[in-house]
C-alpha positions in Angstrom: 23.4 -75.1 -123.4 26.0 -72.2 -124.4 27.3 -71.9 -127.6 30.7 -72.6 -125.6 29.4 -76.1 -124.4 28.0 -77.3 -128.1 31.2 -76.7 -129.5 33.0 -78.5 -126.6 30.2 -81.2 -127.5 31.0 -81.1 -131.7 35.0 -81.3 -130.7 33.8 -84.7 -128.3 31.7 -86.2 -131.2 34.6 -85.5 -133.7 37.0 -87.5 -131.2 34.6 -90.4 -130.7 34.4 -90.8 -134.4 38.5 -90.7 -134.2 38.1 -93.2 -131.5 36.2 -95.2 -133.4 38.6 -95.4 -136.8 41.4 -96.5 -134.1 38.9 -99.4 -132.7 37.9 -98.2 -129.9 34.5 -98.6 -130.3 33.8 -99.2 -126.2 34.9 -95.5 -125.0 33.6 -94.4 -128.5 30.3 -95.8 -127.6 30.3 -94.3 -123.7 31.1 -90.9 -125.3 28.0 -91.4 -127.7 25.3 -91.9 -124.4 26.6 -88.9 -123.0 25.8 -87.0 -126.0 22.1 -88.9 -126.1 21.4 -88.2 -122.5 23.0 -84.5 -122.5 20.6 -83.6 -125.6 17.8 -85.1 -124.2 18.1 -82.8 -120.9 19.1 -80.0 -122.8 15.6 -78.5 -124.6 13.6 -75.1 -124.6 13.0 -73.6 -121.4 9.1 -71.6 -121.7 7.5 -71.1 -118.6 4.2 -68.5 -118.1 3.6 -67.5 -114.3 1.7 -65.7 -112.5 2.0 -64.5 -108.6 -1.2 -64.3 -106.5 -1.5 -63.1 -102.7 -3.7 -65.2 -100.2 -6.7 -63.1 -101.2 -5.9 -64.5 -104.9 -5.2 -61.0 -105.7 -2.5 -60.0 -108.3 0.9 -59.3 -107.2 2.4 -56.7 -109.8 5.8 -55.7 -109.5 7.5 -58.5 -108.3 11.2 -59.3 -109.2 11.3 -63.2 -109.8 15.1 -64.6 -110.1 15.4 -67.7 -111.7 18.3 -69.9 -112.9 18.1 -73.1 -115.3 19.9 -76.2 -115.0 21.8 -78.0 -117.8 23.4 -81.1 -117.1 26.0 -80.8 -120.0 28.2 -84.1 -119.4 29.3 -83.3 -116.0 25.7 -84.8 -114.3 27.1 -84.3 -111.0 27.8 -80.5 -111.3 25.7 -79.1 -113.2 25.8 -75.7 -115.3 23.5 -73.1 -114.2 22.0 -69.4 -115.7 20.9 -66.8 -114.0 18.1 -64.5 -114.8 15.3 -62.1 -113.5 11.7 -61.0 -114.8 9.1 -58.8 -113.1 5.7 -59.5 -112.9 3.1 -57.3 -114.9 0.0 -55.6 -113.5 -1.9 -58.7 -113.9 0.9 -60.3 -111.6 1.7 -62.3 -115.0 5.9 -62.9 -115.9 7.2 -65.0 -118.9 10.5 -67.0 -118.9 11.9 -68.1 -122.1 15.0 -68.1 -124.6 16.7 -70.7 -122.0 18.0 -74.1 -122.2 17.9 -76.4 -120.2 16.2 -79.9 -118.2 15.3 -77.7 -114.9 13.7 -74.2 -113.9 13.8 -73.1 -110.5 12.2 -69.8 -109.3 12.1 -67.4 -106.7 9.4 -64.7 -106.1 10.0 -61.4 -104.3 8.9 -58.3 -103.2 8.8 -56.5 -100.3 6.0 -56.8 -97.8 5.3 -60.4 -99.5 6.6 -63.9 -98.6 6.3 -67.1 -100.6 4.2 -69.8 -99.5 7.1 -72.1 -100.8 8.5 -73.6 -97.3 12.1 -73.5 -99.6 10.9 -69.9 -100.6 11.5 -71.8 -104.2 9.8 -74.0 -107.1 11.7 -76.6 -109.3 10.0 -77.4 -113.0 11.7 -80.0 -114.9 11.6 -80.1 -118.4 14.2 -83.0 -119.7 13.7 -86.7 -120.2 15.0 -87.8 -117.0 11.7 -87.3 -115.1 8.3 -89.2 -116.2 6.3 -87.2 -118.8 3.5 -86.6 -116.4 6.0 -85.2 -114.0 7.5 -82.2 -116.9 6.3 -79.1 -116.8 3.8 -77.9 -119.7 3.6 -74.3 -120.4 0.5 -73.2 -121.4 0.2 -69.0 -122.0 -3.9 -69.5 -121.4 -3.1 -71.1 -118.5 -0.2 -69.6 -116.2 1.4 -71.8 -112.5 -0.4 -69.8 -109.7 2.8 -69.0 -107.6 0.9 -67.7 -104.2 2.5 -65.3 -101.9 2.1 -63.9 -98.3 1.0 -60.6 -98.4 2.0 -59.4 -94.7 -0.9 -57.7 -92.7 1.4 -57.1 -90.0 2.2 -59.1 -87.0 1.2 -59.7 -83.6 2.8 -61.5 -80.3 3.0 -65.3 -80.1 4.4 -67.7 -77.7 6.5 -70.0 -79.4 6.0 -73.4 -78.1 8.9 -75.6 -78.0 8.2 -78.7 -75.6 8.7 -82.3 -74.7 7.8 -84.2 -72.0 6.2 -88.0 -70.6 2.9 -88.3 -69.3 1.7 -91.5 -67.6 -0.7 -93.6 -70.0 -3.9 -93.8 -67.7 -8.0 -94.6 -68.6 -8.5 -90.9 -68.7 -7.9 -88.1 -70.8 -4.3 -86.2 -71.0 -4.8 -82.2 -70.7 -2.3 -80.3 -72.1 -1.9 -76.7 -71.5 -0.7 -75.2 -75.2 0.8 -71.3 -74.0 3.1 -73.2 -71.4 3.7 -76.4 -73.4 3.2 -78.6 -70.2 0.6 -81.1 -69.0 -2.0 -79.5 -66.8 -4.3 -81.5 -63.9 -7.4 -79.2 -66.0 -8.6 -77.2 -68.3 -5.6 -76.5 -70.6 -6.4 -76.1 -74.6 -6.2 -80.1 -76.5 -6.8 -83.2 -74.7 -5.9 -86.6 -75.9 -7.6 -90.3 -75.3 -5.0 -93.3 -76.3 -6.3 -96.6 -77.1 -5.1 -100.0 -78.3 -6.9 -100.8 -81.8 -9.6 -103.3 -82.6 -7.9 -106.9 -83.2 -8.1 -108.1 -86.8 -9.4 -111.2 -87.8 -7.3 -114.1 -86.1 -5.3 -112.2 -83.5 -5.3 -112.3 -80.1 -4.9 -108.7 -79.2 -3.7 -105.2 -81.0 -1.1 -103.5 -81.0 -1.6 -100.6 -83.2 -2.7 -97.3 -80.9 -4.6 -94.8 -81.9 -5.5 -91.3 -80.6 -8.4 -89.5 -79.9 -7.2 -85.7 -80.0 -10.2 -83.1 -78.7 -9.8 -78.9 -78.8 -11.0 -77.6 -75.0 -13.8 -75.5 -75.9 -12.9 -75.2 -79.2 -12.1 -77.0 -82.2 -8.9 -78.4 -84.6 -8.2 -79.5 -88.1 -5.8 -80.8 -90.0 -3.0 -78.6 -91.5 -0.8 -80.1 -94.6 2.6 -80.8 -93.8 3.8 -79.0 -96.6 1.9 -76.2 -95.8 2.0 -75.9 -92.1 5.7 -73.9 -92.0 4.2 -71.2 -94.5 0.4 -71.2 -93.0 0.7 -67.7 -91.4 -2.9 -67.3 -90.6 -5.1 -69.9 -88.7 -7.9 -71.5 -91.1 -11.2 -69.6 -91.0 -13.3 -73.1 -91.3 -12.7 -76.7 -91.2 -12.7 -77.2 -87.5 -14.1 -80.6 -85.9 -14.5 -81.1 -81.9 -12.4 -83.9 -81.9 -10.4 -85.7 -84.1 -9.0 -89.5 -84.5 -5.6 -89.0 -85.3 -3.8 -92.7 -86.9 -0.6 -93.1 -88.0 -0.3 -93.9 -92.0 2.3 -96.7 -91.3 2.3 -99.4 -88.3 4.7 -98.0 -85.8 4.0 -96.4 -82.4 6.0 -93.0 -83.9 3.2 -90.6 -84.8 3.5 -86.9 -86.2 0.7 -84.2 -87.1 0.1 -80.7 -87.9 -2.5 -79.1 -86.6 -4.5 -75.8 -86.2 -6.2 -75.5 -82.4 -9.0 -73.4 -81.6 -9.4 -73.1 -77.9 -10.8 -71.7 -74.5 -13.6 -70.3 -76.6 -11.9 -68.9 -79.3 -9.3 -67.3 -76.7 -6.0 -69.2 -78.4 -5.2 -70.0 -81.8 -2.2 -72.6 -82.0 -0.5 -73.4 -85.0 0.9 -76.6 -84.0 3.3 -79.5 -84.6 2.3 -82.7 -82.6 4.5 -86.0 -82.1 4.3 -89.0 -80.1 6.8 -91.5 -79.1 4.9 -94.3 -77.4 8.4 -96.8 -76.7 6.1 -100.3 -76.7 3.5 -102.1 -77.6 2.6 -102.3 -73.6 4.0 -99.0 -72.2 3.2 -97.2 -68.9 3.6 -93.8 -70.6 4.4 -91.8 -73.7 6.5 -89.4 -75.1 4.5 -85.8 -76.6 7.0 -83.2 -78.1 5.0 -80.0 -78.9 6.4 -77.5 -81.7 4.7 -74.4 -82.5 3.1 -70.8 -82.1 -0.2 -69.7 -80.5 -1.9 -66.2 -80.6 -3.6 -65.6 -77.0 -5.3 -62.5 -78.4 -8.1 -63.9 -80.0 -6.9 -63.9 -83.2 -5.5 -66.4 -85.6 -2.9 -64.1 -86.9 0.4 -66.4 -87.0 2.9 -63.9 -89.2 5.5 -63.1 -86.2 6.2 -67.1 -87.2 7.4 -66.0 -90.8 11.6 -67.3 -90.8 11.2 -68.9 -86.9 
């Protein structure tokens, strides 16, 4: 808080204690839990960083802009401060002699990205969030903000796709580099099945999926990782996967990394699948993504597509 907005806040306390010699004790009170809540959002801002690239080496030199939030008594628009550190040789940076209830960051420098998907972070500090949820600075032991250090990019086919494939007994082959079903080979193929009844009913209807790599393998990449995964994952592969949705409805949504054709195609790759009913002739696949045809898992030509 400014020394502007404390003495806006001593001049408020001074007219709820006017207030309160007239009687009006109601508005005197209101004026008083604004003052409790704005003080209890409103605390030292300390904050010890540190910026790492994806071989968890130091990034040094870094400019990291930053403003912190104060809620003041307007909760809805909140006042903001602007500031900038740069990182030491250890990739190290420091942040305090704010006020505030929330920090936000942004790392830069050129040649890097952030792995952020929002290119940001948000650390709260007031009471409004649960204790566990607060930010705890700790000099010994500074956040690990990683960045992208760019090794330079190479060609991808963006895969953009949707499309309805008849439910049959067999497998559906899908052809990755054109985004279309395919008759054979093709890079993932994909069993659907109805699940096991539980106990007491008749008959399922939950599906599930059975998603297999051609000649290859796949793996599960975080959601909030997948945007700012720029490189395929060197391990973690299985032949085949069984791929159930976390709630009971016949939407489902992955992200995936595809090995295929022998190591030929790397696809980074976001998966969904509409099937309309619990007894449907076919379903909907929508296909969203990049894949490297060179042999390689390099996926930095995706960086801001």
């Amino acid at each position: 808080m400014t020394k502007d907005q404390r003495n806006n806040l001593c001049v408020a306390v001074l007219g709820a204690v006017a207030l309160l010699v007239l009687g009006l004790s109601p508005l005197c009170s209101a004026v008083g839990h604004l003052f409790t809540l704005s003080d209890a959002n409103d605390i030292p801002i300390t904050y010890y960083g540190k910026l790492e690239d994806q071989f968890t080496n130091a990034v040094a030199g870094a400019t990291v802009r930053f403003n912190v939030e104060s809620p003041g008594f307007n909760l809805m628009h909140p006042d903001r401060e602007y500031g900038q550190v740069t990182s030491d040789s250890d990739g190290r940076f420091t942040i305090t002699g704010y006020w505030g209830s929330q920090l936000n960051i942004i790392p830069e420098k050129s040649g890097y990205v952030p792995r952020n998907h929002t290119n940001s972070s948000d650390y709260h500090y007031g009471q409004s969030v649960p204790g566990e949820a607060r930010a705890h600075p700790d000099p010994q032991h500074p956040v690990v903000s990683r960045m992208w250090k760019q090794q330079g990019g190479e060609p991808l086919v963006k895969i953009d796709s949707q499309f309805k494939v008849a439910l049959t007994n067999g497998p559906i082959l899908i052809d990755l580099v054109t985004g279309k079903p395919v008759a054979g080979g093709g890079d993932l193929k994909m069993w659907f099945c109805l699940k096991e009844p539980a106990a007491g009913e008749k008959r399922s209807e939950k599906w599930v999926v059975r998603a297999a790599a051609v000649d290859g393998g796949l793996r599960d990449i975080p959601g909030w990782e997948w945007q700012t995964t720029y490189a395929a994952p060197a391990d973690g592969y299985e032949p085949d996967k069984l791929l159930v949705p976390e709630q009971e409805q016949q939407a489902f949504w992955w992200t995936l990394s595809v090995n295929s054709r022998g190591g030929l195609i790397h696809t980074k790759l976001a998966l969904s699948l509409l099937i309309p009913s619990p007894t449907p002739e076919e379903v909907v696949i929508s296909l969203h993504g990049f894949a490297n045809t060179n042999r390689s898992g390099n996926w930095e030509e995706s960086i801001g597509r």
